[in-house]
C-alpha positions as CSV (number, residue, x, y, z in Angstrom):
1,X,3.1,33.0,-10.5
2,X,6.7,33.2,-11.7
3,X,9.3,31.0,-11.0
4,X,9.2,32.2,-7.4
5,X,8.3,29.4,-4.7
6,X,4.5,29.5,-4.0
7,X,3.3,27.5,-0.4
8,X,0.1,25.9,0.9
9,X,-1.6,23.4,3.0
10,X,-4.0,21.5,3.9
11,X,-7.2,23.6,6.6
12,X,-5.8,21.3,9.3
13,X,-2.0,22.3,8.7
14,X,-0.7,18.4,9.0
15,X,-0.1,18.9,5.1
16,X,2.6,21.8,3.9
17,X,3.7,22.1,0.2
18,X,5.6,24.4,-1.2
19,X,6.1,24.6,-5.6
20,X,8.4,26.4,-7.7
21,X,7.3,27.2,-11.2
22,X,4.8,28.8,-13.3
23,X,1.4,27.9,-13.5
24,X,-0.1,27.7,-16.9
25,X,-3.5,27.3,-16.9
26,X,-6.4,27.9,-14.3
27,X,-10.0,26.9,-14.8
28,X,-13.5,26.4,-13.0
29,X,-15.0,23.1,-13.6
30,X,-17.9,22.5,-14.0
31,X,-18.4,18.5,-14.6
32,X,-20.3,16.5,-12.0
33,X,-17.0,14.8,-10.8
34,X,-15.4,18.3,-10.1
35,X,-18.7,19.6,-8.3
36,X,-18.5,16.1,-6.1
37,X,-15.1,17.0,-5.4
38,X,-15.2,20.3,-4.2
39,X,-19.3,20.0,-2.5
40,X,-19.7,23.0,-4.6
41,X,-20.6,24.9,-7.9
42,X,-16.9,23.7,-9.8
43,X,-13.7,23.3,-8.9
44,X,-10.7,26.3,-9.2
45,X,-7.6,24.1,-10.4
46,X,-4.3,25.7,-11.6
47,X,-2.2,23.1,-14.3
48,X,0.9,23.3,-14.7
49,X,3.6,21.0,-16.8
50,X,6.7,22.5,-15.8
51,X,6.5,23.5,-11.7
52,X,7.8,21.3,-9.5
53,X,6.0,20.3,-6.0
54,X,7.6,19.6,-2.7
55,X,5.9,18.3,0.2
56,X,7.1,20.3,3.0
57,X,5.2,18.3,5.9
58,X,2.6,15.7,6.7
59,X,3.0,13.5,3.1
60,X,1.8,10.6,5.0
61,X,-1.3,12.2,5.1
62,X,-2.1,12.3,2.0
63,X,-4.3,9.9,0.2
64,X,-5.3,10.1,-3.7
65,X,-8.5,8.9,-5.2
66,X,-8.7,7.8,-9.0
67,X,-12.1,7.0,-10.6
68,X,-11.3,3.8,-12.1
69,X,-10.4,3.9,-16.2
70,X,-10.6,7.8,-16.1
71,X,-7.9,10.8,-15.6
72,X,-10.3,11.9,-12.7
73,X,-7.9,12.2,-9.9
74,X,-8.4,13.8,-5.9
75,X,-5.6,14.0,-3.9
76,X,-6.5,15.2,-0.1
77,X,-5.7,15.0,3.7
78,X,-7.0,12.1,5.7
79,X,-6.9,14.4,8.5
80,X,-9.2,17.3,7.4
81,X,-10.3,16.3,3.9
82,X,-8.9,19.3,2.5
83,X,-8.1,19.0,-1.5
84,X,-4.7,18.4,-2.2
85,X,-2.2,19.4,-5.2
86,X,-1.7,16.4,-7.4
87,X,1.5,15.1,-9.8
88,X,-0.1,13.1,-13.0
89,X,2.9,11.1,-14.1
90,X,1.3,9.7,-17.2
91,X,0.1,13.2,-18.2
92,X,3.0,15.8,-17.4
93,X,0.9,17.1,-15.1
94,X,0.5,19.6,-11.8
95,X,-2.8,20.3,-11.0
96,X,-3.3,22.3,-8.0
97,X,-6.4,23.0,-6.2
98,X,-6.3,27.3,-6.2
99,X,-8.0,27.0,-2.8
100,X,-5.2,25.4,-0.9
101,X,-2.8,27.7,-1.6
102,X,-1.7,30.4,0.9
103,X,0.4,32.7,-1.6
104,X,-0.7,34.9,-3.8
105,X,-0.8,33.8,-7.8
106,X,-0.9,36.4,-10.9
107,X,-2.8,34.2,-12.8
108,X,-6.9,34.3,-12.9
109,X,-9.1,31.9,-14.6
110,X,-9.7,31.2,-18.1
111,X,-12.7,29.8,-18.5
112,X,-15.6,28.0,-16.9
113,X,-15.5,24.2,-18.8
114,X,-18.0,22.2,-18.9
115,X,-20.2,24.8,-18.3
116,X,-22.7,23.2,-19.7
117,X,-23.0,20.1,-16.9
118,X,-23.3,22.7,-14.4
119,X,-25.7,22.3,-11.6
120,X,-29.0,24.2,-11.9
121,X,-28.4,26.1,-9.0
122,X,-25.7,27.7,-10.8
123,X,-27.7,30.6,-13.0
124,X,-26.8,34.3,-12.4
125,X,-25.3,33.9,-9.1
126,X,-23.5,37.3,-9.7
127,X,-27.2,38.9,-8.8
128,X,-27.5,37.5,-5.4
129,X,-26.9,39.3,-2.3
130,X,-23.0,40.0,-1.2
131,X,-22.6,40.0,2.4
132,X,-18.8,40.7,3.8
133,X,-18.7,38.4,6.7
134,X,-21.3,35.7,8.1
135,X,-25.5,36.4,7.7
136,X,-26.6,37.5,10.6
């Protein structure tokens, strides 16, 4: 993303961001705190030091979890549940969950971290059937 304004929200709606900015970084983790999070193989989260979040809508809504004596931190609606971009202060931080954004971003991933915590379910998932729309 350049320093164009990038938008997003929460599956509900009651939650509208926008950020201006580039994004740095984007990685898929694969710790067992990201794979709680996102109730799936890892998590797609863009970083960023320098962007700049505005909460266009429905802040109110928004709660933020923090494991206790770690940097682990969720931020989601308490609508919908939807994850939830999230400003770490103390570390300089954006972190943006890649899924709740509605604009397109010219950034892919780096790297799968903590690969090796992934779930044993994740092996060679590229060799499993493709289907474009819902099995039938």
């Amino acid at each position: 993303m350049d320093d164009n304004l990038a938008t997003g929200q929460c599956l509900c709606g009651a939650v509208k961001f926008s950020i201006s900015g580039a994004f740095e970084s984007f990685f898929l983790c694969h710790c067992s705190r990201c794979r709680k999070d996102s109730g799936s193989a890892h998590s797609a989260n863009l970083f960023s030091s320098t962007a700049k979040i505005t909460w266009v809508s429905g802040e109110g809504n928004i709660k933020t979890f923090q494991i206790p004596g770690s940097r682990h931190v969720k931020s989601f609606c308490t609508e919908c549940g939807s994850a939830l971009p999230v400003s770490q202060a103390s570390a300089g931080i954006l972190v943006v969950p890649a899924g709740s954004l509605d604009s397109q971003i010219d950034i892919r991933p780096k790297a799968h971290i903590c690969f090796s915590s992934r779930a044993n379910w994740d092996n060679d998932l590229a060799s499993i059937e493709k289907i474009g729309g819902l099995p039938g």
